[in-house]
C-alpha positions in Angstrom: -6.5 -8.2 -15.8 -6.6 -10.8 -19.0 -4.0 -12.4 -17.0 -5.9 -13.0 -13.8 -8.9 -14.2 -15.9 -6.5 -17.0 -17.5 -5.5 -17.7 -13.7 -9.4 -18.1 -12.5 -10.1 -20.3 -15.2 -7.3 -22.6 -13.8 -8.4 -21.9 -10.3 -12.3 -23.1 -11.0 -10.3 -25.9 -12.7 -8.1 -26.8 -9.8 -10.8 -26.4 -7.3 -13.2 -28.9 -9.3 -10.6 -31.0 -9.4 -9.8 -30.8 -5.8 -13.5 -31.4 -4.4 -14.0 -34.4 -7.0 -11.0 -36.1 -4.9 -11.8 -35.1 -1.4 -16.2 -35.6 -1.0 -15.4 -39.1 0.0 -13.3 -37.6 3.1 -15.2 -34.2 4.2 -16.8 -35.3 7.3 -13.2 -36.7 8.7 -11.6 -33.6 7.2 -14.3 -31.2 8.7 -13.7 -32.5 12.1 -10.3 -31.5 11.7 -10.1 -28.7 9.7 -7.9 -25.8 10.2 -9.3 -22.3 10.1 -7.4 -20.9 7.0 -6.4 -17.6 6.8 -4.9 -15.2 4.3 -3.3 -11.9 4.0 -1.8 -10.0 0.9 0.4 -8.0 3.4 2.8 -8.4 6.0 1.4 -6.2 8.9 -1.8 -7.7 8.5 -0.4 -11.2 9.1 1.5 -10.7 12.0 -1.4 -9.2 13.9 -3.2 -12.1 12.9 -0.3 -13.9 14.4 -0.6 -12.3 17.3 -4.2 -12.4 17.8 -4.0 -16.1 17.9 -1.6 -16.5 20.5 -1.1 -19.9 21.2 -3.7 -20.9 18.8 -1.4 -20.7 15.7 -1.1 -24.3 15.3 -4.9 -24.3 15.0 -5.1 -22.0 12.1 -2.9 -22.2 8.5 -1.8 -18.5 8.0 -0.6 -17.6 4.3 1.1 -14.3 3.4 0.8 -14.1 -0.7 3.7 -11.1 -1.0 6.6 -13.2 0.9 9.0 -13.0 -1.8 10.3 -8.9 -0.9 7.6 -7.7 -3.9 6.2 -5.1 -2.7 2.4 -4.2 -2.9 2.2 -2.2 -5.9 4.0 -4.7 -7.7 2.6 -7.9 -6.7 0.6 -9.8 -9.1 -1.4 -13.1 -7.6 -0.3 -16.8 -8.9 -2.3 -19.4 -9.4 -1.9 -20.7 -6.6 -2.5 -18.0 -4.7 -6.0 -17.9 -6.1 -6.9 -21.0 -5.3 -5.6 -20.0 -1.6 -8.3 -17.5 -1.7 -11.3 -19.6 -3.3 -10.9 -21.4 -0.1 -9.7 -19.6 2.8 -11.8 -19.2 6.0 -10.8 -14.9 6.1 -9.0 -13.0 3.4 -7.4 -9.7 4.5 -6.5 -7.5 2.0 -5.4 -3.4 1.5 -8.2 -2.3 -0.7 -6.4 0.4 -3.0 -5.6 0.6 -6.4 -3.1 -2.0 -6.4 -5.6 -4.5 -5.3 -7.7 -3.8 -8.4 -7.4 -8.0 -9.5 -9.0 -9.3 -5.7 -12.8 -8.1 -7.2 -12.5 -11.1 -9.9 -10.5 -13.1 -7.1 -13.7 -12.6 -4.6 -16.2 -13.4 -7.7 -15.0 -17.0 -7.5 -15.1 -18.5 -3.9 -15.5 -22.4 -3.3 -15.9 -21.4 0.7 -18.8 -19.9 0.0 -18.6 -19.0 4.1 -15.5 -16.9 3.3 -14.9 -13.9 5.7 -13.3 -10.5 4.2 -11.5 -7.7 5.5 -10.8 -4.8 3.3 -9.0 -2.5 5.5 -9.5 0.7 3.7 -13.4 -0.2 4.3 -12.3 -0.3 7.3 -10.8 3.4 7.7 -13.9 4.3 6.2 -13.4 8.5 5.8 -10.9 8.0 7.6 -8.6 7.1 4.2 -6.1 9.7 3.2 -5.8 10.4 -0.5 -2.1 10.8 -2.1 -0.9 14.1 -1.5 1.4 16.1 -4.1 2.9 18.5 -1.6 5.9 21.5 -2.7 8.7 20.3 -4.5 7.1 16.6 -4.9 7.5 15.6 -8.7 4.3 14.9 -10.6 3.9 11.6 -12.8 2.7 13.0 -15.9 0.2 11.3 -18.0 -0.8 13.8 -20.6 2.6 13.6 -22.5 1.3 10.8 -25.0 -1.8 12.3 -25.6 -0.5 16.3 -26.2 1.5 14.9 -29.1 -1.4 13.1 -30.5 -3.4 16.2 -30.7 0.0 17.9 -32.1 0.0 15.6 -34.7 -4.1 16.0 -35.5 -3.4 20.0 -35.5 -0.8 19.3 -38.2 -2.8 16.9 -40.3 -5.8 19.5 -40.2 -3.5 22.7 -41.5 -3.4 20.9 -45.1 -6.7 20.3 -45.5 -8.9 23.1 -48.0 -10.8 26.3 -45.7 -13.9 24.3 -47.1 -12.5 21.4 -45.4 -11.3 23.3 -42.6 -15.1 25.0 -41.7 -16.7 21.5 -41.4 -13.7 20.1 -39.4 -13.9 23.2 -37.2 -17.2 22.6 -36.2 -16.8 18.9 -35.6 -13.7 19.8 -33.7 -15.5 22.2 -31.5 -17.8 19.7 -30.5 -14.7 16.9 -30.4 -12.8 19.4 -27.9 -16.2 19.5 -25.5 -16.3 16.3 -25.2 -12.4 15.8 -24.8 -12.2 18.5 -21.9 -15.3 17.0 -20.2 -13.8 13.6 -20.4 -10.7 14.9 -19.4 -12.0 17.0 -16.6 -14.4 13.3 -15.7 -10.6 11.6 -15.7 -9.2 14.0 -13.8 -11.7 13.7 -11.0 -11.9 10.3 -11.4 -7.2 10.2 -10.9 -8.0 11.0 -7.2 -6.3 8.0 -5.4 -6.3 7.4 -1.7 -3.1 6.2 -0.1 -2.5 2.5 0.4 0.1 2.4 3.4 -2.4 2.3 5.6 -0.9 0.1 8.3 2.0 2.7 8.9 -0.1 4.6 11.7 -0.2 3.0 14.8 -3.7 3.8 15.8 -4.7 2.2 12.7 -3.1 -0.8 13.4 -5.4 -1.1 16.8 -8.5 -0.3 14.7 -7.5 -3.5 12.4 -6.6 -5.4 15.4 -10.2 -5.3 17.0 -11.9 -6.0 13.4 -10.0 -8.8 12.9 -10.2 -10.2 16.5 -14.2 -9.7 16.0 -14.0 -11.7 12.5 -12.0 -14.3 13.5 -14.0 -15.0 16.8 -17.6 -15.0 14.4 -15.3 -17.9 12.2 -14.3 -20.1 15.5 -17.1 -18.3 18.6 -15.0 -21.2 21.0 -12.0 -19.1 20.8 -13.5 -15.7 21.2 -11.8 -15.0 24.6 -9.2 -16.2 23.5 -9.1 -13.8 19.9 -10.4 -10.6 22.6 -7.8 -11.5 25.1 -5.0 -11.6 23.3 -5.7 -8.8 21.0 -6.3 -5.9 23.4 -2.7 -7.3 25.4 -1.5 -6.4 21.8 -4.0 -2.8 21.2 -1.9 -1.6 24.4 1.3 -2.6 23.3 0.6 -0.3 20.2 -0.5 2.1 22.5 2.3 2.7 24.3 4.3 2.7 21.4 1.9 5.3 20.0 2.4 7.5 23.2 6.6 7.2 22.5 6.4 8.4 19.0 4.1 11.4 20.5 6.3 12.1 23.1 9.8 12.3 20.9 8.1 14.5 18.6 6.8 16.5 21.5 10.3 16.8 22.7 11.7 17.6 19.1 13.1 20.4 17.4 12.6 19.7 14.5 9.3 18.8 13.1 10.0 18.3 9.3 11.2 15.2 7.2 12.6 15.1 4.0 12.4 11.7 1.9 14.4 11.5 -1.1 12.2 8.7 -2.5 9.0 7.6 -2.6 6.6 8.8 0.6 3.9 6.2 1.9 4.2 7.7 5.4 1.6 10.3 5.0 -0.5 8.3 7.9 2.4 8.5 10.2 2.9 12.1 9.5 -0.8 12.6 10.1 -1.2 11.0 13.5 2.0 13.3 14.7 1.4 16.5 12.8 4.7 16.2 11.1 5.8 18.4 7.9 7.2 16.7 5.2 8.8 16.8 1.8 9.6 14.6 -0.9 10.3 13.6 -4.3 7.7 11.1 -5.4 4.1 10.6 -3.6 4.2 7.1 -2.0 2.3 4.6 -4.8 4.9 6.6 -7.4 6.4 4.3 -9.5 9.2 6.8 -10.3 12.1 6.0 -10.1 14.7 9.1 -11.4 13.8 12.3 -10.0 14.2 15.8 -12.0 16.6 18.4 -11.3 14.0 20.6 -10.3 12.9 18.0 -7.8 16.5 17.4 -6.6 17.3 20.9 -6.5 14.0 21.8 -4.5 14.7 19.0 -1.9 18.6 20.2 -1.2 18.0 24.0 -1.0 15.1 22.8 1.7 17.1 20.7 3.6 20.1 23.6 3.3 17.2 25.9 4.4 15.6 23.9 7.6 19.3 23.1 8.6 18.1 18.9 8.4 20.6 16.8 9.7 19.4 14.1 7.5 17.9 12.8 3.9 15.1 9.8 4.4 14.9 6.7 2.2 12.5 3.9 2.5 14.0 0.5 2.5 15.6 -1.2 -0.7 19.0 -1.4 -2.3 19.5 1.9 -3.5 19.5 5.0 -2.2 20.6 7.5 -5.2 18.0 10.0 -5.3 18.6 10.8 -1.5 22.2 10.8 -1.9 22.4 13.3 -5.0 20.1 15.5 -2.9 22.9 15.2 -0.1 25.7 16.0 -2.8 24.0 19.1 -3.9 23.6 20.9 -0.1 25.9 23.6 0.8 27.4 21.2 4.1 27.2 18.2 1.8 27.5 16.0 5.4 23.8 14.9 6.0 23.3 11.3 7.1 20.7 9.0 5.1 18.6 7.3 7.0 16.1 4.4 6.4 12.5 4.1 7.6 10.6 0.9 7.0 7.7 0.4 5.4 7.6 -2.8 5.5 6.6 -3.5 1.8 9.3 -5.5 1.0 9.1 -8.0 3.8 10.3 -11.7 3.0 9.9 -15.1 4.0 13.6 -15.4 5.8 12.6 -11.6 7.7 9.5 -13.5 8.6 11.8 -16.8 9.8 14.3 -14.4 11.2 11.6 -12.8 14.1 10.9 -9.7 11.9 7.4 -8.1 13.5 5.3 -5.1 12.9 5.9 -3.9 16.2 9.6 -4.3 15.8 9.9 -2.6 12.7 7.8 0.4 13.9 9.5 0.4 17.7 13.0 0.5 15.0 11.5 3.2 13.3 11.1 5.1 16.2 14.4 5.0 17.3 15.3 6.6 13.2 12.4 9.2 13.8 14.1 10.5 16.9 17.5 10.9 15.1 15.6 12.9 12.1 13.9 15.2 13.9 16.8 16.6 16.2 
């Protein structure tokens, strides 16, 4: 967080800057001005995209995580910042990872600046991460259980005088420790970011986003509605596929050897699942327990498969294959289109392309 403070001190710097050299040109540059829009995700900007139609050239569309760094990892530049301070919209998830865009919002030079924080948007609707059988844990308690070893050994040499007074204190020490740790434990609940993975979602967005951008530019409202509910049905019926191959499926489980951020997929199909990390894990190894749990379960359910989300290694998944009795199950990729890049982007990557490919993965999965 130190870090983005440093940045918004150069941003507030920049923008001064900026509006020092342009007051002398705002009315020419107002008459022309682009609508500016930014999105942290891909998803989100290619349903902006496609809300706009043919009105792309009237609007300057930023993605901020082009580069294939996905959204946990992401950290804003400088320039990014100063993309927000003075964007027309700013779209963003609205989980933990987005924990720096609160400072990034304190510091707007549009002070006419549209938001969309799509996990506002859910509203209950948001799914919290969810450790199911078998899933490995991130443990956080490790450093602080040898601390209190270490304090339990330093107290054995002190006197029984010494020990009757620290007792007491440590009573009272310990009450306060479990409340804050029971206060921390409530407070660990985390909802699940990959929102944009359920297709019914992705029409809720859609509409909000049609509705903000027409408030920003009212002359293109039909134009926003229009093309936006072409695109709501197109999801639609892409929605009524996915229900209809896992109607016709026999199977009705996956099994990720990875991470999991499909929880909101899963949901909207009433699909079982397993796997070895919960989707915002930044785990990267898994145990042998996990490993072992995941092949006996795939042995067990007779899977004809071990799912990976896409990146450049796929080791967890295929140790759990190695470790079946057949030994002979394919691994399989979904998308979850964290890691999307400028040349995908160039190359006519699209959210309904990715999820129609996914589809075609799903059916293979669940035979």
């Amino acid at each position: 967080m130190r870090k983005i403070a440093i940045l918004l001190c150069t941003v507030l710097v920049m923008s001064g800057m900026f509006s020092a050299c342009s007051a002398k040109t705002n009315t020419e540059q107002n008459a022309k001005k682009k609508i500016h829009v930014v999105t942290t995700i891909f998803p989100a900007y290619d349903w902006v995209r496609e809300i706009l139609g043919d009105q792309k050239d009237q609007v300057d569309l930023t993605l901020l995580a082009d580069k294939g760094v996905d959204l946990h990892n992401y950290q804003p530049t400088a320039d990014d910042l100063v993309a927000i301070s003075n964007c027309d919209l700013f779209i963003y998830v609205g989980g933990e990872s987005d924990e720096w865009v609160e400072d990034a919002l304190a510091h707007a030079d549009n002070k006419d600046r549209k938001v969309i924080n799509l996990m506002e948007v859910l509203g209950d609707s948001a799914k919290t991460e969810e450790v199911v059988e078998g899933m490995q844990e991130e443990d956080h308690h490790d450093t602080e259980e040898a601390d209190h070893e270490s304090e339990s050994a330093e107290k054995d040499s002190h006197t029984e005088e010494d020990s009757h007074e620290e007792d007491s204190h440590q009573e009272e020490k310990d009450s306060h420790t479990e409340d804050s740790h029971q206060e921390e434990h409530e407070h660990e609940e985390e909802y699940d970011e990959h929102v944009w993975l359920s297709l019914k979602n992705a029409s809720l967005f859609c509409k909000e986003i049609a509705s903000t951008l027409s408030s920003i530019n009212p002359a293109q409202k039909e134009t926003y509605t229009k093309n936006a509910d072409t695109y709501v049905e197109s999801l639609s019926q892409l929605d009524k596929a996915y229900e209809e191959a896992v109607s016709n499926a026999s199977n009705k489980t996956l099994l990720f050897g990875d991470r999991f951020p499909f929880r909101y997929l899963t949901e909207d199909y009433h699909l079982a699942y397993y796997a070895a990390f919960v989707g915002c894990s930044a785990e990267t190894e898994a145990s042998f327990e996990t490993i072992k749990f995941l092949a006996e379960k795939t042995d067990e359910l007779k899977l004809p498969c071990v799912l990976t989300i896409e990146g450049a290694t796929h080791e967890i998944a295929e140790t759990i294959v190695a470790n079946t009795a057949e030994k002979n199950q394919k691994i399989l990729t979904l998308d979850s289109m964290q890691s999307v890049t400028k040349d995908d982007i160039k190359n006519g990557a699209t959210y309904l392309g990715i999820m129609t490919d996914n589809l075609a993965i799903l059916k293979e999965a669940l035979q």
